[in-house]
C-alpha positions as CSV (number, residue, x, y, z in Angstrom):
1,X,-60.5,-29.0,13.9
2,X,-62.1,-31.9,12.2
3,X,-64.0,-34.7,14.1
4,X,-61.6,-37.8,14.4
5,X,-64.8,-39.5,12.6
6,X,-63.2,-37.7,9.3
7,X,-62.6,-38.9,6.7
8,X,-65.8,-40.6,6.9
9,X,-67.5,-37.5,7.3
10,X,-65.4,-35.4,4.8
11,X,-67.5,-33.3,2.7
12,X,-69.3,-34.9,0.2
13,X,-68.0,-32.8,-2.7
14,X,-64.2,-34.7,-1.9
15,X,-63.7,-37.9,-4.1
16,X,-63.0,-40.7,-2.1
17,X,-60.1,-41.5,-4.0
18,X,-57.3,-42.9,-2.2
19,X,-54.5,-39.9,-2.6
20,X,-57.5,-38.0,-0.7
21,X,-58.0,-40.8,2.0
22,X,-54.8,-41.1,2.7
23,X,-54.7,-36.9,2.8
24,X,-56.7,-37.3,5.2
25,X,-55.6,-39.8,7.7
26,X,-52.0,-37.6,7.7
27,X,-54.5,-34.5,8.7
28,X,-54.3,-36.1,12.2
29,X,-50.5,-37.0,12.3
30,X,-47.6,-38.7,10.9
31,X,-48.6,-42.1,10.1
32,X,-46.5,-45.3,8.5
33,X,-47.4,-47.5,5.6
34,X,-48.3,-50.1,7.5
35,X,-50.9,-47.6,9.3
36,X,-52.5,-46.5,6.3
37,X,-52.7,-49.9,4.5
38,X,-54.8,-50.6,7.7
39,X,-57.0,-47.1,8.0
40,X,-57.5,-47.8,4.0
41,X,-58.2,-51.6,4.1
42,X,-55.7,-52.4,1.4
43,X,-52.3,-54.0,1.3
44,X,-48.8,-52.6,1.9
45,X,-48.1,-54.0,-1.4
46,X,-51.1,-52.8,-3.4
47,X,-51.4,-50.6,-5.9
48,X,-53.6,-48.2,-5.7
49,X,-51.9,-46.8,-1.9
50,X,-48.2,-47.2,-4.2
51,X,-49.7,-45.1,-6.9
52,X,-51.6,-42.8,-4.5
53,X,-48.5,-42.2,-2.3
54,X,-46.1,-41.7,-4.9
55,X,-48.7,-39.2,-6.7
56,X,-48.6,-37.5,-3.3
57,X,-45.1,-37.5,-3.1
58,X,-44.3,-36.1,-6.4
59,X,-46.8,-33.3,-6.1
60,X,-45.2,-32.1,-2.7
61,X,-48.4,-32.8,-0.7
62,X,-46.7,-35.3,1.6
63,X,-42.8,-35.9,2.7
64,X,-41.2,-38.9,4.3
65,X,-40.2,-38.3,7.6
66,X,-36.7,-39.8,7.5
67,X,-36.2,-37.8,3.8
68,X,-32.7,-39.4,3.2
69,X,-34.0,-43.2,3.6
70,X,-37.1,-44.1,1.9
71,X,-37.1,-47.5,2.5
72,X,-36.6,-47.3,6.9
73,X,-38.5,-49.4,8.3
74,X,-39.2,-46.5,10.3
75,X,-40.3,-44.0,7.7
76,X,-43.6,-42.3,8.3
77,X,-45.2,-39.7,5.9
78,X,-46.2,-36.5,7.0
79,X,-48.5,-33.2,4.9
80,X,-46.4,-30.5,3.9
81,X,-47.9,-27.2,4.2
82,X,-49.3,-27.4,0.8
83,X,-51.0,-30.5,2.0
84,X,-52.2,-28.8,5.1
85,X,-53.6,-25.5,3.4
86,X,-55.4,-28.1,0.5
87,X,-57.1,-30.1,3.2
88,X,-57.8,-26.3,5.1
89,X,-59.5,-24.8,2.4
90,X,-62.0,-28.0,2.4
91,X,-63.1,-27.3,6.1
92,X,-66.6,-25.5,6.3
93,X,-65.7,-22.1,6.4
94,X,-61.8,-22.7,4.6
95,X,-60.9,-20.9,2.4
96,X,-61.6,-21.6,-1.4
C-alpha cells in the first residue's frame, strides 16, 4: 500500500489536478465533502472540487455512499472499482 504521505508523494508523472487529488484522498477511505475541501484547501462551495467531483461522478470513478440522497448531510464518496484499479495501475510496479 501507499505511504499515508500520498498524495504528496504520488508519482510525478500524475497531474496534480484536483479530480486526481481528490482520487487520491478516497484511496484511503470514504471521506465527506467537508473532508476533502479541507485535505484540498479549497471551499465546500468552490468550483474546481464541484467540477472535479461531478467529473468523477459521471465517469463512474467515485459513488456517493448514501446513492438515493445526494444532498445528506451524511453523504461520503467512495472509489468504485474502476477508481481503485486506475489509482492501482499508478503504484510502482501496477499494472499499465
Amino acid at each position: 500500500s501507499w505511504p499515508e504521505s500520498w498524495p504528496e508523494s504520488w508519482p510525478e508523472s500524475w497531474p496534480k489536478t484536483m479530480t486526481n487529488k481528490i482520487l487520491s484522498l478516497l484511496y484511503f477511505g470514504e471521506r465527506s465533502k467537508s473532508e476533502l475541501s479541507e485535505r484540498t484547501r479549497v471551499t465546500t462551495d468552490a468550483n474546481s472540487l464541484k467540477q472535479a467531483l461531478r467529473q468523477l461522478l459521471d465517469g463512474k470513478l467515485i459513488a456517493y455512499t448514501i446513492p438515493g440522497k445526494p444532498t445528506s448531510r451524511l453523504q461520503k464518496y467512495r472509489l468504485t472499482p474502476k477508481g481503485h484499479a486506475l489509482l492501482a495501475s499508478l503504484q510502482p510496479g501496477g499494472k499499465t
